[in-house]
C-alpha positions as CSV (number, residue, x, y, z in Angstrom):
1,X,-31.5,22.7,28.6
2,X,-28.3,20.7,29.6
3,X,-30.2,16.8,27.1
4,X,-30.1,20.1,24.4
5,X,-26.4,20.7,25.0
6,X,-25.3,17.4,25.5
7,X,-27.6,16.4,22.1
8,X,-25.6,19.3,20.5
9,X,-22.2,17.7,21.3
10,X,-23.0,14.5,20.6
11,X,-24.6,15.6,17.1
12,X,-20.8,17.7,16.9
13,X,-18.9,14.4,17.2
14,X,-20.7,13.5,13.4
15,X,-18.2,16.2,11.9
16,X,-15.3,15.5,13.8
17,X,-15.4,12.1,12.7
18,X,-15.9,12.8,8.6
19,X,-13.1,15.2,9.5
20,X,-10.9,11.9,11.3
21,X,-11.9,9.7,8.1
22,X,-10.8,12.3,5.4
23,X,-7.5,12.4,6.8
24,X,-6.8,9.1,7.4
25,X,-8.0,8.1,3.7
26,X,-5.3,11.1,2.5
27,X,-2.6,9.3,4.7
28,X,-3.2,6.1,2.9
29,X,-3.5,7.6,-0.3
30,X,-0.1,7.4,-0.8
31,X,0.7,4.4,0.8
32,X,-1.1,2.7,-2.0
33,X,-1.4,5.3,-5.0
34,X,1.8,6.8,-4.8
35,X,3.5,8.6,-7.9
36,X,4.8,5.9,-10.5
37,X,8.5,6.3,-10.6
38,X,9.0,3.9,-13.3
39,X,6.9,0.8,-14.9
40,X,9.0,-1.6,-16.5
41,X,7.8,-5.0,-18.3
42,X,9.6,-8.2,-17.0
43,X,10.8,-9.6,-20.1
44,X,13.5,-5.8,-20.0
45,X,15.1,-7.5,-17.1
46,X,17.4,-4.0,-16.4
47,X,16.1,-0.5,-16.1
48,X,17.4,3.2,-14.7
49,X,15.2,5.8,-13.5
50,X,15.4,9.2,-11.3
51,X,14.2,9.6,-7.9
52,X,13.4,13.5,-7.8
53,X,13.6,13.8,-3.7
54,X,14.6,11.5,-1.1
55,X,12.0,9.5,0.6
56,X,10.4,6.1,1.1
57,X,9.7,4.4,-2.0
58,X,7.9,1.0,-2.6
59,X,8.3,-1.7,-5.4
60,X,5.0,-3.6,-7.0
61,X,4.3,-6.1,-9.0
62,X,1.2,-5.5,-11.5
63,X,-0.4,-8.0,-13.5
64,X,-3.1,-10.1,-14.9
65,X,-6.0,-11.0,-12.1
66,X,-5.8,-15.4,-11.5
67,X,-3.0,-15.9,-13.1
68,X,0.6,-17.1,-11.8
69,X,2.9,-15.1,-11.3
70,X,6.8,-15.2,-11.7
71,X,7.5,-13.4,-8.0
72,X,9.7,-16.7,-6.7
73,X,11.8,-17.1,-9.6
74,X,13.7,-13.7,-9.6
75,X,15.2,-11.4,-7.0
76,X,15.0,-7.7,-7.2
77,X,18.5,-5.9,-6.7
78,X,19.0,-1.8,-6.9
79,X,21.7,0.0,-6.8
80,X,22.2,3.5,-7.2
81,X,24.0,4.8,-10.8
82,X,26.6,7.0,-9.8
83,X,28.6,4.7,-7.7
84,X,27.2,1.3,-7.9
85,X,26.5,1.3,-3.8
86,X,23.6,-1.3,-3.4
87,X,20.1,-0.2,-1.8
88,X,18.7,-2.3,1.1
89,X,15.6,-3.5,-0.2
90,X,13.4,-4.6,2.6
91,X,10.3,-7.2,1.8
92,X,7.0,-5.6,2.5
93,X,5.1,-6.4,6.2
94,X,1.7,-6.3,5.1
95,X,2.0,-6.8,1.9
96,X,-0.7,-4.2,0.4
97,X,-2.4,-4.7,-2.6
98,X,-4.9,-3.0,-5.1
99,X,-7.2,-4.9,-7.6
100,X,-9.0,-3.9,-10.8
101,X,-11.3,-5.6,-13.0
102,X,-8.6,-7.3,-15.2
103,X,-5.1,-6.2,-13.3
104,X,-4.0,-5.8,-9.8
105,X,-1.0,-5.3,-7.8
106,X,0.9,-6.3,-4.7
107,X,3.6,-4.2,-2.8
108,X,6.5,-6.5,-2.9
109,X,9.5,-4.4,-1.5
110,X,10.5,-1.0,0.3
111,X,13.1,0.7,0.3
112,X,14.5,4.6,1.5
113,X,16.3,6.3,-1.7
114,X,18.2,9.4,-1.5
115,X,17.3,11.9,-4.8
116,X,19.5,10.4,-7.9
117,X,19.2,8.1,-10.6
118,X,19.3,4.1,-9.9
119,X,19.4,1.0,-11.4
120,X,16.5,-1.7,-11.5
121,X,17.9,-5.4,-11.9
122,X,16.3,-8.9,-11.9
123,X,18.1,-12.0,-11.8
124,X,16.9,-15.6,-12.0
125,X,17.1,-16.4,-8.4
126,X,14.5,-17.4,-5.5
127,X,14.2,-15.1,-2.2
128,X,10.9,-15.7,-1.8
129,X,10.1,-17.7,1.5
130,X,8.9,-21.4,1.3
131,X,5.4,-20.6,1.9
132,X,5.3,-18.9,-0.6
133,X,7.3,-21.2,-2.8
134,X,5.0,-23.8,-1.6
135,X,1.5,-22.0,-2.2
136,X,3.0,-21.0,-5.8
137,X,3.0,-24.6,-7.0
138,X,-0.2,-26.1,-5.4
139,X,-2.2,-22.8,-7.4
140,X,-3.6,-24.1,-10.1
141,X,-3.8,-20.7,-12.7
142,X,-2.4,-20.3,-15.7
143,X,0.9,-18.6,-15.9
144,X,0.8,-14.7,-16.5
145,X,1.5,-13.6,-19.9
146,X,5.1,-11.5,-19.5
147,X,4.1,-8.8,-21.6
148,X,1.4,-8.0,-19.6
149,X,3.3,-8.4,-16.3
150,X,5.2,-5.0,-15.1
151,X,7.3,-4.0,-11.5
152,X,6.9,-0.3,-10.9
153,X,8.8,1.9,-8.6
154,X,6.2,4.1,-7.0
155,X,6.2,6.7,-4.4
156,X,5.2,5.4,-0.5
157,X,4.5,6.3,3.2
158,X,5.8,5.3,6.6
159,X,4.9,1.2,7.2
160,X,3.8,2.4,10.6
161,X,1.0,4.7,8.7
162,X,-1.2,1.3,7.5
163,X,-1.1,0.3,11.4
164,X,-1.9,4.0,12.5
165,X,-5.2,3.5,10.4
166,X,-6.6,0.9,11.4
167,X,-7.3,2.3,15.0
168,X,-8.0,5.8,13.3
169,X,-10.9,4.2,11.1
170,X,-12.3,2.6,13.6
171,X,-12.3,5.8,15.8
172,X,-13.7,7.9,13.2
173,X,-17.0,5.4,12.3
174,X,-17.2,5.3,16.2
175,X,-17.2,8.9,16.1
176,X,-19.8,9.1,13.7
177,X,-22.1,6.3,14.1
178,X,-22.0,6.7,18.2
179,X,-22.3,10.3,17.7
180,X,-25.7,10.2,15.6
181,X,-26.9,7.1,17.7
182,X,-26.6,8.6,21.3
183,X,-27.4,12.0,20.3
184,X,-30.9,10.2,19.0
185,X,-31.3,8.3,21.7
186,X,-30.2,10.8,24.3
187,X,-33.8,12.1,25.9
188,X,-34.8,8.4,25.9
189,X,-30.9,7.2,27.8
190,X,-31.7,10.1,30.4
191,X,-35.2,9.5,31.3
């Protein structure tokens, strides 16, 4: 009676753990597929656009797969429209990306907006680091075509929710896979 109760909790953890993963793919959802705000082409240089709500808010680069992109020849400055007050734009920890078949994208800034509208600028400048500066001229691709290379404002999460699910991934498939393992192998652990 008590292996048929214990095999009944262990065969419970299975659920909570689908449960675990569900939410933790919703709180990443946004982290990387976030609402597009606005999607401008490089070669427009200047753009304005509305935030509808304050929040965190991220800005990508999308382009051609292999190819070269411009990111350490231009800096990214915003400000906001109705009084010219600059935005702190703050360069991305991890650096999250998302890849297609022919275009992908890379998370290059963050930034907290209050609702309004603001103003996208890029000047010819490098803030990239030298790393990067470096690893841009040893890659051998071809250069991206510009009218196929776009920076998008798009909706974000909290930084600290990409390091939250990392630990809550690996807790759900524990949750999951331990759970149908030992509740298997429970009768045979107990004899």
């Amino acid at each position: 009676m008590i292996i048929t109760l214990m095999r009944i909790v262990l065969f419970c953890l299975i659920p909570a753990g689908i449960f675990l993963l569900i939410k933790t793919i919703r709180m990443l959802k946004k982290t990387f597929n976030g609402k597009v705000m606005a999607e401008i082409p490089f070669t427009q240089k200047e753009t304005t656009f509305h935030l509808p709500e304050k929040g965190i808010y991220a800005i990508w680069q999308k382009g051609q797969l292999f190819r070269k992109t411009p990111v350490d020849k231009f800096e990214i400055q915003l400000s906001r429209e109705s009084d010219g007050e600059g935005v702190v734009l703050n360069t991305s920890l991890l650096r999250p990306n998302m890849n297609g078949f022919e275009t992908g994208r890379m998370e290059m800034k963050r930034f907290y907006a209050e609702r309004g509208d603001y103003k996208l600028l890029f000047r010819e400048s490098s803030e990239s680091s030298s790393f990067e500066q470096v690893f841009s001229e040893l890659f051998p691709g071809k250069m991206v075509d510009y009218d196929k290379y776009f920076i998008q404002v798009r909706e974000s999460g909290p930084a600290y929710q990409m390091f939250l699910a990392i630990p809550m991934f690996l807790l759900s498939g524990f949750l999951i896979i331990g759970g149908f393992v030992c509740g298997l192998l429970l009768p045979q652990m107990m004899a």
